[in-house]
C-alpha positions as CSV (number, residue, x, y, z in Angstrom):
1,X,-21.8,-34.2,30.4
2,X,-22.6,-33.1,34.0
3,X,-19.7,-33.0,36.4
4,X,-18.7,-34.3,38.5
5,X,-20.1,-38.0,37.6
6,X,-19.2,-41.7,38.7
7,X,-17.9,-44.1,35.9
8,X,-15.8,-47.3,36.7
9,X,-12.2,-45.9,37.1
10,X,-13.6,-43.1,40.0
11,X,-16.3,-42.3,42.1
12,X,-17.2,-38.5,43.5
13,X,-17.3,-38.8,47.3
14,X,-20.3,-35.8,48.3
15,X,-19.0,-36.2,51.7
16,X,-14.8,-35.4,50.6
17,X,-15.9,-33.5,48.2
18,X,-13.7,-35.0,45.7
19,X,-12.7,-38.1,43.6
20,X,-11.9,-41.6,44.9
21,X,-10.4,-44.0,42.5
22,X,-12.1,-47.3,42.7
23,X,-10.0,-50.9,43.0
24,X,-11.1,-51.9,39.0
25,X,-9.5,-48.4,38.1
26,X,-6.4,-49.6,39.7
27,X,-6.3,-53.3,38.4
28,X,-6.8,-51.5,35.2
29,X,-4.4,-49.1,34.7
30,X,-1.6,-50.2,37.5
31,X,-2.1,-54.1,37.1
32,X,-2.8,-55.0,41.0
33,X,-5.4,-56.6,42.6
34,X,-5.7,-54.3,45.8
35,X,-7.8,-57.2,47.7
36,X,-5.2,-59.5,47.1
37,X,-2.2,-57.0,47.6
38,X,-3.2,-55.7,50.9
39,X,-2.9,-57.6,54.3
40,X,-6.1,-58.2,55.2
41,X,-5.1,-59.6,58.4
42,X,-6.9,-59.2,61.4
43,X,-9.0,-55.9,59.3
44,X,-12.2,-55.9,61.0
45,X,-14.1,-55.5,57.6
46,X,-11.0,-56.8,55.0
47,X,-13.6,-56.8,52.4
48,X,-13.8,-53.1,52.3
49,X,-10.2,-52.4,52.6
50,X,-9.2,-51.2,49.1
51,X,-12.1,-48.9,49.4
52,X,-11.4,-47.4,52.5
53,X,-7.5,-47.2,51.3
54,X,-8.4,-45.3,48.2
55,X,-10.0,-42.8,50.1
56,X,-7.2,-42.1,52.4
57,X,-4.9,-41.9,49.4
58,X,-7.4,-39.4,48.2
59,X,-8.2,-37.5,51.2
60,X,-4.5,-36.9,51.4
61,X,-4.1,-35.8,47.9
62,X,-7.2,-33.0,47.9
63,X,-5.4,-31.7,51.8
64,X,-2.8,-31.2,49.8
65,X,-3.7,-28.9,46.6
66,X,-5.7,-27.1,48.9
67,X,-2.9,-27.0,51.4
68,X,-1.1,-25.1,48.5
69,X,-3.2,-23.1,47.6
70,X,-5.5,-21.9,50.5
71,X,-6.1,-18.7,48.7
72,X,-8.2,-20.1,46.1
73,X,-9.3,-22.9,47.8
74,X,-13.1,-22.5,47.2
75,X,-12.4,-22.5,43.4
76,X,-9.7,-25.1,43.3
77,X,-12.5,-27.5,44.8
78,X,-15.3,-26.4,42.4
79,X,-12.5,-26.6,39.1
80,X,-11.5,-29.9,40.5
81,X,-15.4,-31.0,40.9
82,X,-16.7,-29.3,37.5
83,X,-14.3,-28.3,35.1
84,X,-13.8,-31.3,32.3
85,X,-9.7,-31.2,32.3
86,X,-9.4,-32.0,35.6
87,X,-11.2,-35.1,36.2
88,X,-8.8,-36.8,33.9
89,X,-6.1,-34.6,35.9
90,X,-7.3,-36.0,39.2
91,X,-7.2,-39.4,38.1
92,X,-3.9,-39.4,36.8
93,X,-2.4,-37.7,39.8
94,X,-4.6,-40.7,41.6
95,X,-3.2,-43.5,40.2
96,X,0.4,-41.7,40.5
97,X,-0.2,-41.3,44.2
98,X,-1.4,-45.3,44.5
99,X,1.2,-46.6,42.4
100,X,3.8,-44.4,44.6
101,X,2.2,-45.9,47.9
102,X,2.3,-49.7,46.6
103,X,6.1,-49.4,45.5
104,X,7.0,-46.9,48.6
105,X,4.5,-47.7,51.2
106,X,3.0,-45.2,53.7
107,X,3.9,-41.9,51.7
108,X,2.2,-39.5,53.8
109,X,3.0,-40.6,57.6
110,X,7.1,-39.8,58.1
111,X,8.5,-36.9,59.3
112,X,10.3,-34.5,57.2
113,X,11.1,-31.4,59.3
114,X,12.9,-29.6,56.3
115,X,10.4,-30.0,53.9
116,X,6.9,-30.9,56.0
117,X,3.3,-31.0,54.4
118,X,5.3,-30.4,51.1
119,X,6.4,-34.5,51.0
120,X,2.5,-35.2,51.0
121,X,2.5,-36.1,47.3
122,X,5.2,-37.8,45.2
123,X,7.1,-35.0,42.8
124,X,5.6,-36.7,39.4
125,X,1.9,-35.8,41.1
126,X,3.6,-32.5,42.1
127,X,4.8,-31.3,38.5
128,X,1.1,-32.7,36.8
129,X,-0.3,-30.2,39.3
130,X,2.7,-27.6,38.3
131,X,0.9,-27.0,34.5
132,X,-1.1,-24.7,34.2
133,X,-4.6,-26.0,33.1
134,X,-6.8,-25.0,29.5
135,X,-8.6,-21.7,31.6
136,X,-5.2,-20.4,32.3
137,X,-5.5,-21.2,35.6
138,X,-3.0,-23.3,38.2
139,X,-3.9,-25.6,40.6
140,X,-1.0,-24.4,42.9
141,X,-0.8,-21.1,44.2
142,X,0.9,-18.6,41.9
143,X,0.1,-15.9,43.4
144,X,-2.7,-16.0,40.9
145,X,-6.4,-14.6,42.5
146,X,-9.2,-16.7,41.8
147,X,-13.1,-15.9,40.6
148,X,-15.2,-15.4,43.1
149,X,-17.4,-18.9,44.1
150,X,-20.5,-17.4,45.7
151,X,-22.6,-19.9,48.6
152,X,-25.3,-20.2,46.1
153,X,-22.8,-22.2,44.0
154,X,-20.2,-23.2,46.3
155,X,-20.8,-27.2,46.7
156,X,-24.9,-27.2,45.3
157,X,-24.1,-30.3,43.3
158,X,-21.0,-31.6,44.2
Protein backbone atom coordinates (compact mmCIF):
# COMPACT_ATOMS: atom_id res chain seq x y z
CA UNK A 1 0.00 0.00 0.00
CA UNK A 2 1.16 3.50 -0.80
CA UNK A 3 1.08 6.06 2.06
CA UNK A 4 -0.24 8.15 2.91
CA UNK A 5 -3.86 7.18 1.40
CA UNK A 6 -7.68 8.30 2.04
CA UNK A 7 -10.07 5.55 3.38
CA UNK A 8 -13.38 6.38 5.29
CA UNK A 9 -12.15 6.93 8.89
CA UNK A 10 -9.28 9.72 7.61
CA UNK A 11 -8.38 11.81 4.87
CA UNK A 12 -4.48 13.17 4.07
CA UNK A 13 -4.81 17.00 3.89
CA UNK A 14 -1.74 17.88 0.99
CA UNK A 15 -2.16 21.34 2.20
CA UNK A 16 -1.54 20.33 6.38
CA UNK A 17 0.36 17.95 5.41
CA UNK A 18 -1.20 15.46 7.64
CA UNK A 19 -4.30 13.42 8.62
CA UNK A 20 -7.81 14.67 9.21
CA UNK A 21 -10.32 12.34 10.63
CA UNK A 22 -13.54 12.48 8.77
CA UNK A 23 -17.20 12.81 10.74
CA UNK A 24 -18.16 8.83 9.67
CA UNK A 25 -14.76 8.00 11.53
CA UNK A 26 -16.10 9.60 14.49
CA UNK A 27 -19.76 8.34 14.45
CA UNK A 28 -17.98 5.14 14.09
CA UNK A 29 -15.62 4.68 16.67
CA UNK A 30 -16.86 7.53 19.32
CA UNK A 31 -20.73 7.16 18.68
CA UNK A 32 -21.67 11.06 17.80
CA UNK A 33 -23.13 12.50 15.06
CA UNK A 34 -20.83 15.71 14.78
CA UNK A 35 -23.64 17.62 12.51
CA UNK A 36 -26.02 17.00 15.02
CA UNK A 37 -23.70 17.60 18.09
CA UNK A 38 -22.30 20.90 17.09
CA UNK A 39 -24.26 24.29 17.23
CA UNK A 40 -24.67 25.13 14.01
CA UNK A 41 -26.19 28.38 14.84
CA UNK A 42 -25.65 31.30 12.93
CA UNK A 43 -22.25 29.15 11.09
CA UNK A 44 -22.15 30.79 7.83
CA UNK A 45 -21.65 27.27 6.06
CA UNK A 46 -23.12 24.78 9.18
CA UNK A 47 -23.00 22.11 6.58
CA UNK A 48 -19.25 21.99 6.60
CA UNK A 49 -18.73 22.43 10.25
CA UNK A 50 -17.61 18.96 11.40
CA UNK A 51 -15.16 19.17 8.54
CA UNK A 52 -13.73 22.30 9.27
CA UNK A 53 -13.63 21.21 13.13
CA UNK A 54 -11.67 18.09 12.44
CA UNK A 55 -9.19 19.98 10.87
CA UNK A 56 -8.62 22.35 13.70
CA UNK A 57 -8.48 19.44 16.02
CA UNK A 58 -5.84 18.10 13.65
CA UNK A 59 -3.93 21.13 12.85
CA UNK A 60 -3.51 21.42 16.56
CA UNK A 61 -2.42 17.91 17.11
CA UNK A 62 0.53 17.83 14.14
CA UNK A 63 1.78 21.78 15.89
CA UNK A 64 2.11 19.87 18.60
CA UNK A 65 4.48 16.71 17.85
CA UNK A 66 6.32 18.97 15.93
CA UNK A 67 6.33 21.48 18.65
CA UNK A 68 8.20 18.69 20.55
CA UNK A 69 10.27 17.67 18.65
CA UNK A 70 11.49 20.55 16.26
CA UNK A 71 14.74 18.70 15.84
CA UNK A 72 13.43 16.07 13.81
CA UNK A 73 10.71 17.69 12.57
CA UNK A 74 11.27 16.99 8.72
CA UNK A 75 11.23 13.30 9.61
CA UNK A 76 8.56 13.26 12.17
CA UNK A 77 6.27 14.64 9.22
CA UNK A 78 7.46 12.14 6.49
CA UNK A 79 7.15 8.95 9.41
CA UNK A 80 3.79 10.35 10.27
CA UNK A 81 2.91 10.68 6.26
CA UNK A 82 4.61 7.25 5.12
CA UNK A 83 5.53 4.90 7.64
CA UNK A 84 2.58 2.06 8.10
CA UNK A 85 2.42 2.25 12.23
CA UNK A 86 1.67 5.55 12.39
CA UNK A 87 -1.36 6.01 10.42
CA UNK A 88 -3.16 3.83 12.76
CA UNK A 89 -1.10 5.87 15.55
CA UNK A 90 -2.42 9.13 14.22
CA UNK A 91 -5.88 8.07 14.16
CA UNK A 92 -5.98 6.83 17.52
CA UNK A 93 -4.33 9.85 18.96
CA UNK A 94 -7.26 11.66 16.60
CA UNK A 95 -10.11 10.23 17.91
CA UNK A 96 -8.48 10.67 21.57
CA UNK A 97 -8.11 14.37 20.94
CA UNK A 98 -12.05 14.61 19.50
CA UNK A 99 -13.42 12.58 22.16
CA UNK A 100 -11.35 14.83 24.80
CA UNK A 101 -12.79 18.07 23.04
CA UNK A 102 -16.61 16.78 22.99
CA UNK A 103 -16.42 15.75 26.81
CA UNK A 104 -14.03 18.96 27.70
CA UNK A 105 -14.67 21.49 25.16
CA UNK A 106 -12.13 23.93 23.66
CA UNK A 107 -8.89 21.99 24.79
CA UNK A 108 -6.36 23.96 23.13
CA UNK A 109 -7.55 27.84 23.76
CA UNK A 110 -6.88 28.40 27.85
CA UNK A 111 -4.08 29.64 29.35
CA UNK A 112 -1.73 27.68 31.32
CA UNK A 113 1.33 29.76 32.22
CA UNK A 114 3.05 26.83 34.20
CA UNK A 115 2.75 24.42 31.75
CA UNK A 116 2.04 26.41 28.16
CA UNK A 117 2.07 24.68 24.60
CA UNK A 118 2.54 21.41 26.71
CA UNK A 119 -1.57 21.35 27.59
CA UNK A 120 -2.11 21.26 23.70
CA UNK A 121 -3.00 17.49 23.72
CA UNK A 122 -4.77 15.49 26.41
CA UNK A 123 -2.08 13.15 28.53
CA UNK A 124 -3.71 9.75 27.07
CA UNK A 125 -2.61 11.32 23.31
CA UNK A 126 0.59 12.32 25.11
CA UNK A 127 1.68 8.85 26.47
CA UNK A 128 0.51 6.99 22.81
CA UNK A 129 2.99 9.49 21.41
CA UNK A 130 5.48 8.52 24.53
CA UNK A 131 6.17 4.71 22.88
CA UNK A 132 8.54 4.33 21.02
CA UNK A 133 7.40 3.21 17.48
CA UNK A 134 8.55 -0.45 15.49
CA UNK A 135 11.88 1.54 13.68
CA UNK A 136 13.02 2.41 17.16
CA UNK A 137 12.31 5.66 16.72
CA UNK A 138 10.05 8.32 19.06
CA UNK A 139 7.77 10.72 17.97
CA UNK A 140 8.85 13.11 20.86
CA UNK A 141 12.19 14.38 21.21
CA UNK A 142 14.53 12.16 23.01
CA UNK A 143 17.34 13.60 22.37
CA UNK A 144 17.36 11.03 19.57
CA UNK A 145 18.86 12.58 15.98
CA UNK A 146 16.93 11.73 13.05
CA UNK A 147 17.85 10.46 9.23
CA UNK A 148 18.51 12.94 7.13
CA UNK A 149 15.10 13.82 4.76
CA UNK A 150 16.68 15.35 1.67
CA UNK A 151 14.33 18.15 -0.67
CA UNK A 152 14.15 15.55 -3.27
CA UNK A 153 11.99 13.53 -0.79
CA UNK A 154 10.89 15.95 1.66
CA UNK A 155 6.88 16.34 0.88
CA UNK A 156 7.10 14.82 -3.17
CA UNK A 157 3.99 12.83 -2.49
CA UNK A 158 2.55 13.73 0.57
Amino acid sequence: MTYPYDDDNMTYDLTLHGYVLTPQAVLQFLGTNLSTYLDQTGDANASTMPQRILRMISQHFYAWVYANNPRNKRFVEYLLAKYEPCRQLVQDCLLNEVYYALKNGDFWNYADDEHGFDKKVSESTRLMLDAPLQNGYNLLYRGWVAPVITNDVYRKDY
